[in-house]
LUMBASE-580493 format. One record per residue (C-alpha): residue number from 0; residue in three letters; x negated, y negated, z. Coordinates in Angstrom, 1 decimal. Each point is the difference from the previous one (the first is absolute). Last residue first. Layout:
LUMBASE-580493
+-----+-----+--------+--------+--------+
|   k |   r |     px |     py |     pz |
+-----+-----+--------+--------+--------+
| NUM | ALA |      X |      Y |      Z |
...
+-----+-----+--------+--------+--------+
This chain:
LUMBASE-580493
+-----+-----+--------+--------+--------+
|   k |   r |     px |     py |     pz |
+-----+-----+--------+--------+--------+
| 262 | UNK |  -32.5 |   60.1 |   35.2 |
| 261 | UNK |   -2.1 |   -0.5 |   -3.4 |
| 260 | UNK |    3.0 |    2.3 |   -1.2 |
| 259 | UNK |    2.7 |   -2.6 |    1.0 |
| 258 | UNK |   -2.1 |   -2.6 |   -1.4 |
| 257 | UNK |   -0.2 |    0.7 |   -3.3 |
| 256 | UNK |    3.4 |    1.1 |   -0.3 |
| 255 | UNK |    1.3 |   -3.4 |    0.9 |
| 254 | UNK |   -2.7 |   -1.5 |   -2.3 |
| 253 | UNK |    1.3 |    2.1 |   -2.8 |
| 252 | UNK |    3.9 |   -0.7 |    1.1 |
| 251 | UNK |   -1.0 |   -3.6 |   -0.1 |
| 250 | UNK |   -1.7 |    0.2 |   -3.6 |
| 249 | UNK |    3.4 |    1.3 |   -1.5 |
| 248 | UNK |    2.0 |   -2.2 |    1.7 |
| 247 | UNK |   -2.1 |   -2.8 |   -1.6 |
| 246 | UNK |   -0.1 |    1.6 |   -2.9 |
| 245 | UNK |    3.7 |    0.8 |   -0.7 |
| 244 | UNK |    0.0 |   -4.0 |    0.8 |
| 243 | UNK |   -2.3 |   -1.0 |   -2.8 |
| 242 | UNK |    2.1 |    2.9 |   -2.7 |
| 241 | UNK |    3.5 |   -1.8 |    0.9 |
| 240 | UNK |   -1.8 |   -3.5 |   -0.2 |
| 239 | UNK |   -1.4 |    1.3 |   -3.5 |
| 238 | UNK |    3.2 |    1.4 |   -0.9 |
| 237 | UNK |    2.1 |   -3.0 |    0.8 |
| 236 | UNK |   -2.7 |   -2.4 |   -2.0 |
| 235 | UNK |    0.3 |    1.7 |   -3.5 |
| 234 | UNK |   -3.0 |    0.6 |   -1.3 |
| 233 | UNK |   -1.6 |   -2.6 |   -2.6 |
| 232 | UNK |   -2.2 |   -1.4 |    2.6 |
| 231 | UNK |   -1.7 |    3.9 |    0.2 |
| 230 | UNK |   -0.8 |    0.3 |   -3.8 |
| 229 | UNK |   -1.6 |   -3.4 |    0.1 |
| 228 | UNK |   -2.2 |    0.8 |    3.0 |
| 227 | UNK |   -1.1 |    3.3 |   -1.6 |
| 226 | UNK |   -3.8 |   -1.1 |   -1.4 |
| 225 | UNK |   -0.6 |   -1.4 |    3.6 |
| 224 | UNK |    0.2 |    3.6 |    1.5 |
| 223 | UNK |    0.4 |    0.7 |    3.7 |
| 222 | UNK |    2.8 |    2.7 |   -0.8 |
| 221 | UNK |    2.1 |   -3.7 |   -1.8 |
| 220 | UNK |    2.4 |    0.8 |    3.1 |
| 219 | UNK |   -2.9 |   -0.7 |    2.6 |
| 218 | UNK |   -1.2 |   -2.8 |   -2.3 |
| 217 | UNK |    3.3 |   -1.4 |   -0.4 |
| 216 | UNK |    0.5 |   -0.4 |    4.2 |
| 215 | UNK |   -3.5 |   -1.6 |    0.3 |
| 214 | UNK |    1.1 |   -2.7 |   -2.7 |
| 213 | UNK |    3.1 |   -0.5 |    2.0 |
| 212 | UNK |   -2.0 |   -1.5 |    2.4 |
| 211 | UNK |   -3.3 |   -0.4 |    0.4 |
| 210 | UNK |   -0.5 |   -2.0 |    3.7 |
| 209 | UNK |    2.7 |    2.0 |    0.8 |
| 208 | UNK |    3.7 |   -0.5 |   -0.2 |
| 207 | UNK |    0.8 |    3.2 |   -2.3 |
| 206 | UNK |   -2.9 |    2.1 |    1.4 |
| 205 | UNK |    1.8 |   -0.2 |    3.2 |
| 204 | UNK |    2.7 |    3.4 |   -1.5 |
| 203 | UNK |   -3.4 |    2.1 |    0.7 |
| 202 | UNK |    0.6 |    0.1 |    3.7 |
| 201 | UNK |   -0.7 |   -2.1 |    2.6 |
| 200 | UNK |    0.0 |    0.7 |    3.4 |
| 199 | UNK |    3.2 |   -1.7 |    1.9 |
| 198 | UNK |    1.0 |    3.8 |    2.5 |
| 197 | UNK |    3.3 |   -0.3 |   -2.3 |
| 196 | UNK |   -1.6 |    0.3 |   -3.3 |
| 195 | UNK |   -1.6 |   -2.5 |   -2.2 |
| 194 | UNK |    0.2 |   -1.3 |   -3.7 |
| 193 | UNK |    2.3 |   -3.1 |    0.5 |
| 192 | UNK |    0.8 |    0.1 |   -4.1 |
| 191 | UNK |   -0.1 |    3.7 |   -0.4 |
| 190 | UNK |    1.8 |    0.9 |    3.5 |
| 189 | UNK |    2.9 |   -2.8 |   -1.2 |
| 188 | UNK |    0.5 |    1.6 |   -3.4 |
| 187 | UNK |    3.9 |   -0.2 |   -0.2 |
| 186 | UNK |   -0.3 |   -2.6 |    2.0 |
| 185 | UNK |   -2.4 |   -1.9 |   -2.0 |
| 184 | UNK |    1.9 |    0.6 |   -3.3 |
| 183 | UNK |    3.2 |   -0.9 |    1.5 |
| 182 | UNK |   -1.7 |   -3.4 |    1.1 |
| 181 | UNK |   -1.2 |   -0.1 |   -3.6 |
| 180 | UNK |    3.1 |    0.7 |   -1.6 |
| 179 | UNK |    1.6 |   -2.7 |    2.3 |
| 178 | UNK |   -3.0 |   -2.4 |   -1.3 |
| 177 | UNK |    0.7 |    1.0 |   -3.5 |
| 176 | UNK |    4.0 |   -0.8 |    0.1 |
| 175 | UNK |   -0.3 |   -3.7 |    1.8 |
| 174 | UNK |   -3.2 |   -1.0 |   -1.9 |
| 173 | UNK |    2.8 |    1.0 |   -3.8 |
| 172 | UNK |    2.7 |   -1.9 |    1.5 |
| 171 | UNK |   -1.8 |   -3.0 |    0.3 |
| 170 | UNK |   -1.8 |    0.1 |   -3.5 |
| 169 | UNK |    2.5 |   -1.5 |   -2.4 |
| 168 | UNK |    2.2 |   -2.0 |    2.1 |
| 167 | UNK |   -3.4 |   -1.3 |    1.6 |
| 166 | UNK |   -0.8 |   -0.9 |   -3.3 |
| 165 | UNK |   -2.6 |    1.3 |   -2.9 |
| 164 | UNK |   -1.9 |   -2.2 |   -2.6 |
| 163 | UNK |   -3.0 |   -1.0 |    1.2 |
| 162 | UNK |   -1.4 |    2.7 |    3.0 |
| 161 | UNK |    1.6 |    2.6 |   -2.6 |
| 160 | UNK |   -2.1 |   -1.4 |   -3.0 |
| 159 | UNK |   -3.2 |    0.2 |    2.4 |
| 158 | UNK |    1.1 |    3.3 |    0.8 |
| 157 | UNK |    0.1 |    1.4 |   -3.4 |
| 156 | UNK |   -2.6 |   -1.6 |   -0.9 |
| 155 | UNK |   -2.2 |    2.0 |    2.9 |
| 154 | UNK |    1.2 |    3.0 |   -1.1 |
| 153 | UNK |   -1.0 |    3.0 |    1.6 |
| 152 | UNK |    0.6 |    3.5 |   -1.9 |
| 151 | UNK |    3.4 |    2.1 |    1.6 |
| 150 | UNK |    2.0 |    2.0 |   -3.0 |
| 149 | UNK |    2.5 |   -2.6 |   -1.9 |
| 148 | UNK |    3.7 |    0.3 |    1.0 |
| 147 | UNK |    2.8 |    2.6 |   -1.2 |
| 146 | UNK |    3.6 |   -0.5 |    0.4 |
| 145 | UNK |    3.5 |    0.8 |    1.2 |
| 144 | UNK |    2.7 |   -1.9 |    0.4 |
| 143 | UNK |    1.3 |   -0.7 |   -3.6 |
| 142 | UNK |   -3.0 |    2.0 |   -1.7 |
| 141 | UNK |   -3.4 |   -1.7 |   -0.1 |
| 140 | UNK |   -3.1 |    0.3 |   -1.2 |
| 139 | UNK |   -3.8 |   -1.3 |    0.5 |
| 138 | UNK |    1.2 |   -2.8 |    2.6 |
| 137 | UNK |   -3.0 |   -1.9 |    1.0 |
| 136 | UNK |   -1.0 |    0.3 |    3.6 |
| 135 | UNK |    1.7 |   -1.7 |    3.4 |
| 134 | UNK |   -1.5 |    1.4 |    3.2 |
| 133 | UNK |   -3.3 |    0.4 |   -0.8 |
| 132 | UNK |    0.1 |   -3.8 |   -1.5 |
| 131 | UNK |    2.0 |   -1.1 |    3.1 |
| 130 | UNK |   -2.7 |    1.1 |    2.2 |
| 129 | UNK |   -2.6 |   -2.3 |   -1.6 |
| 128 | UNK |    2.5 |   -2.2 |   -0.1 |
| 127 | UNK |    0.3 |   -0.1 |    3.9 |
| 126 | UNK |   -3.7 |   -0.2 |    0.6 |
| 125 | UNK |   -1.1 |   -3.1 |    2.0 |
| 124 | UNK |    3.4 |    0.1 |    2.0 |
| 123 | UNK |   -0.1 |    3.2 |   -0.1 |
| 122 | UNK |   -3.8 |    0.4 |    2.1 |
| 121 | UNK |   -0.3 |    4.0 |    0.9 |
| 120 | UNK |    2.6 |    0.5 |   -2.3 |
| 119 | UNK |   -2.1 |    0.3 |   -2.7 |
| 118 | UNK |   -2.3 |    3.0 |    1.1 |
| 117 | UNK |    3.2 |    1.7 |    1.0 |
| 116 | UNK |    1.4 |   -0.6 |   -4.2 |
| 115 | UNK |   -3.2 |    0.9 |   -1.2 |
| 114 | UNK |   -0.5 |    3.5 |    1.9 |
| 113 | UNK |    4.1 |    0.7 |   -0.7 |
| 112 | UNK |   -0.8 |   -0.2 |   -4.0 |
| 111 | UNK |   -3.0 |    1.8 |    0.4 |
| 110 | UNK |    2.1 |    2.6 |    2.0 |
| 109 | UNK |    2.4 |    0.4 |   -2.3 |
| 108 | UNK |    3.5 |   -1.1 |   -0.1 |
| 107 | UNK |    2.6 |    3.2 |    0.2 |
| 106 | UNK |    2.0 |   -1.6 |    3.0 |
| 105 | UNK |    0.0 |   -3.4 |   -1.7 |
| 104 | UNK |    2.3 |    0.9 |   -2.1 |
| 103 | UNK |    0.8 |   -1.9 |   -3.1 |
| 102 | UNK |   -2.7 |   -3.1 |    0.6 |
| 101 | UNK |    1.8 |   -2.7 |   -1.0 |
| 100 | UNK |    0.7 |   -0.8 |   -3.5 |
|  99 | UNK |   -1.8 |   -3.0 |   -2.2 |
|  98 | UNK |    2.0 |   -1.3 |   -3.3 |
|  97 | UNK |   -2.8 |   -1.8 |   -2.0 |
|  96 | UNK |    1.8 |   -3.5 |   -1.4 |
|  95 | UNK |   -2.3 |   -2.2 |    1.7 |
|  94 | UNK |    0.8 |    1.5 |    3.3 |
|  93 | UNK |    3.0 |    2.1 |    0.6 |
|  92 | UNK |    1.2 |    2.4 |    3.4 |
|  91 | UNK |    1.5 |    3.0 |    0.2 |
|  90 | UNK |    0.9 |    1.7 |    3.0 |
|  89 | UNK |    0.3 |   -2.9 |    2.2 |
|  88 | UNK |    0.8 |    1.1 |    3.6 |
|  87 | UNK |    2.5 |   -2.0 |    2.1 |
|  86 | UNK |   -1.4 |   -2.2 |    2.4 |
|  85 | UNK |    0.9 |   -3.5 |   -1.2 |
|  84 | UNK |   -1.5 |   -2.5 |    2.2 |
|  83 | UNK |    1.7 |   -1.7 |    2.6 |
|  82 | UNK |    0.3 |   -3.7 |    0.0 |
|  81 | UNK |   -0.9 |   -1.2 |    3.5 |
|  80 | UNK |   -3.8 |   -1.4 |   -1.4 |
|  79 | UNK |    1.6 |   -2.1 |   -2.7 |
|  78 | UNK |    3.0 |   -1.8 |    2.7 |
|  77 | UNK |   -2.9 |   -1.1 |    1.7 |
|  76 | UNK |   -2.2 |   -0.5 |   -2.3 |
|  75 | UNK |    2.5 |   -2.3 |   -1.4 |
|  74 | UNK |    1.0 |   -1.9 |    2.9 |
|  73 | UNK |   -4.5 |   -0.9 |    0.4 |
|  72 | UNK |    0.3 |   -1.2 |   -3.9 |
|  71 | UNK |    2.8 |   -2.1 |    1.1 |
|  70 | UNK |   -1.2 |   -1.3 |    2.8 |
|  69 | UNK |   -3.1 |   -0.8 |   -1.4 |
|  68 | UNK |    1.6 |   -1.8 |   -3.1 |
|  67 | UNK |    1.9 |   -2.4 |    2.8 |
|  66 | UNK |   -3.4 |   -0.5 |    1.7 |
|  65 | UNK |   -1.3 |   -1.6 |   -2.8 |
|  64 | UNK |   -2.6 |    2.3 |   -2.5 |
|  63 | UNK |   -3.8 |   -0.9 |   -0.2 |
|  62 | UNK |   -0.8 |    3.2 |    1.6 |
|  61 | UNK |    1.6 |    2.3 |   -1.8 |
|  60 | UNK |   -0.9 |   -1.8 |   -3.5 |
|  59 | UNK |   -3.6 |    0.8 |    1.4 |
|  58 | UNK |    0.8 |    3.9 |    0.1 |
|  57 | UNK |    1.0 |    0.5 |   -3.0 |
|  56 | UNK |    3.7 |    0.9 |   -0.3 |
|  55 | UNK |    0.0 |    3.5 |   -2.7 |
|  54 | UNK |    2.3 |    1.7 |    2.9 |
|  53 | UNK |   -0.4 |    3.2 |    1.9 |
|  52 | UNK |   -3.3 |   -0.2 |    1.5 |
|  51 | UNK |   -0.7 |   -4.2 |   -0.1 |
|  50 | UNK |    3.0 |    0.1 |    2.2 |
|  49 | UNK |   -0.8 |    2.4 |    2.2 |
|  48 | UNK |   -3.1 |   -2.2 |    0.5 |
|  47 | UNK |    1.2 |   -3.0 |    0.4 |
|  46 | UNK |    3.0 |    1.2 |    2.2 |
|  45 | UNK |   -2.7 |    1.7 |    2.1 |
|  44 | UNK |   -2.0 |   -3.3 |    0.4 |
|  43 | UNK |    3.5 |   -1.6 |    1.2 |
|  42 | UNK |    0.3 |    2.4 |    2.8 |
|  41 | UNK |   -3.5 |    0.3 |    1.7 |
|  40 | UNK |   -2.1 |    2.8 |   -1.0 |
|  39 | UNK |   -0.2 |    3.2 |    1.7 |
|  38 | UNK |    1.7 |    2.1 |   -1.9 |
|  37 | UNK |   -1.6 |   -1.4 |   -2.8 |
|  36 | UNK |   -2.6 |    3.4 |   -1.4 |
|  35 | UNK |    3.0 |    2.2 |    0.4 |
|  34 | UNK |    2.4 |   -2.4 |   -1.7 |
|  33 | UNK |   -2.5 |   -1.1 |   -2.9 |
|  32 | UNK |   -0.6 |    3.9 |   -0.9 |
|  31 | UNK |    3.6 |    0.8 |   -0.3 |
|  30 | UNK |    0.8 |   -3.0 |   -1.8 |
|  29 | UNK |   -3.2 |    0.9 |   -2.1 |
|  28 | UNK |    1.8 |    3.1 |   -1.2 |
|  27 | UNK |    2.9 |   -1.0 |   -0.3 |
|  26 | UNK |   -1.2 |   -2.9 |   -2.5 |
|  25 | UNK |   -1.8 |    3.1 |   -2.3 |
|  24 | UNK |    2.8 |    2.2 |    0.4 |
|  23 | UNK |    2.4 |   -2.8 |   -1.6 |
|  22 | UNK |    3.0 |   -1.8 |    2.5 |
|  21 | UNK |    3.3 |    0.2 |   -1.7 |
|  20 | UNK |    1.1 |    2.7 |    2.4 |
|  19 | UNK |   -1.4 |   -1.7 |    3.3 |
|  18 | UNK |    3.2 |   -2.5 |   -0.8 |
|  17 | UNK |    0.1 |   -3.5 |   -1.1 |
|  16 | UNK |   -3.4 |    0.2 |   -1.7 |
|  15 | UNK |   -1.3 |   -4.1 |   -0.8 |
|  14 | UNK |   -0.5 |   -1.7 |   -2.7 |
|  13 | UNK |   -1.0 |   -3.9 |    0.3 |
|  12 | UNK |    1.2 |   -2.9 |   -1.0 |
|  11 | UNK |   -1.4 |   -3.0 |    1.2 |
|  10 | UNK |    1.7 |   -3.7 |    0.5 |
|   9 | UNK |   -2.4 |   -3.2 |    0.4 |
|   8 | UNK |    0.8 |   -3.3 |    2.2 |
|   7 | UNK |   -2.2 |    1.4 |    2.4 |
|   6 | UNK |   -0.1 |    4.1 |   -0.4 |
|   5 | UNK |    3.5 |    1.1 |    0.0 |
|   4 | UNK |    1.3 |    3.8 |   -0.7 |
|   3 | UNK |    2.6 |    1.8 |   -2.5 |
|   2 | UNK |   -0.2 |    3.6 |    0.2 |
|   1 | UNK |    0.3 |    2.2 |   -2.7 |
|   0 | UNK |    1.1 |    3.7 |    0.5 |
+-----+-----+--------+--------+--------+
């Protein structure tokens, strides 16, 4: 929406998202950045800066406006911030005239495809498009419902065109639905991801949050062997976790054995 503001005897008109859903990746994601980092700022240098987020006022216009235009600006963030997003997922969703489809089922993803997406949400608000591009892949065909994305490769156009184009209406739905499949994921999994038993020694399952990482994880599945890391990111990730927590249980009853005949 435009908004009408007074700077001296001057008017500006400005653009400005009534609603998170008009707001693009690439403004939520600073506006999630800029209210972390502002918390602690005092009021009118948080309107400033939410404002520079979300609208294309630069910031000295902000600053030279009357009190009036403050208001204003100050009502409309207001009313801005207690919009509520839509939440509903987005199967399909069109950039440039290429028709992108979200991931069909996440349960058969593979594990390269999982590795990427935990590395990235270690910082969303620096990586959200970089998800998004997982996520949402070109649509290779499609039957009424049912359809057929690209195989996993990076794409770092593809996120940068995301992180430019997209909306929250666009995207929202989609963060909501991966983080529950995540959460259902980690459950599901939860001796994998914590990695120790009940007397707190650690287990193989720690490799995950180690100083290595996943990468320790793909060279136990790749049989130690650089030359079959490709092979292994292109399993699916259920029956790798499956085949990480057999081994856990698997190496417990070993050490269980072990020590009941050292006794």
């Amino acid at each position: 929406m435009k908004v009408t503001l007074q700077k001296g005897k001057k008017k500006l008109y400005f653009n400005i998202p009534a609603s998170w859903n008009e707001l693009t990746l690439g403004r939520y994601m600073r506006l999630m950045k800029t209210i972390k980092e502002s918390k602690d700022d005092k009021e009118i240098e948080q309107v400033v800066k939410i404002l520079n987020c979300i609208s294309d006022i630069p910031k000295k216009e902000i600053y030279g406006l009357d009190m009036k235009s403050v208001g204003i600006l100050g009502n409309h963030i207001k009313t801005f911030l207690e919009t509520e997003p839509n939440d509903e997922l987005e199967h399909f969703i069109t950039v440039e005239d290429v028709q992108y489809g979200f991931h069909p089922k996440l349960v058969d993803m593979t594990l390269g495809e999982f590795v990427d997406l935990e590395t990235y949400t270690k910082d969303i608000n620096e990586n959200l498009h970089k998800i998004l591009s997982i996520l949402y892949r070109p649509v290779k065909q499609r039957v009424n419902d049912k359809y057929i994305i690209e195989d996993y490769e990076p794409n770092e156009e593809r996120a940068n065109l995301f992180k430019k184009h997209l909306t929250v209406k666009d995207f929202n739905g989609a963060s909501v639905f991966f983080l529950r499949f995540r959460k259902t994921t980690f459950d599901t999994y939860e001796q994998v991801f914590e990695g120790s038993n009940n007397e707190g020694e650690t287990k193989f399952g720690e490799t995950i949050e180690t100083k290595w990482g996943w990468y320790n994880t793909i060279y136990m599945l790749a049989n130690e062997n650089i030359l079959n890391f490709d092979e292994v990111t292109k399993l699916p990730l259920y029956q790798c976790l499956t085949f990480l927590a057999y081994k856990q249980d698997y190496n417990k009853k070993l050490e269980d054995e072990y020590r009941r005949n050292k006794v």
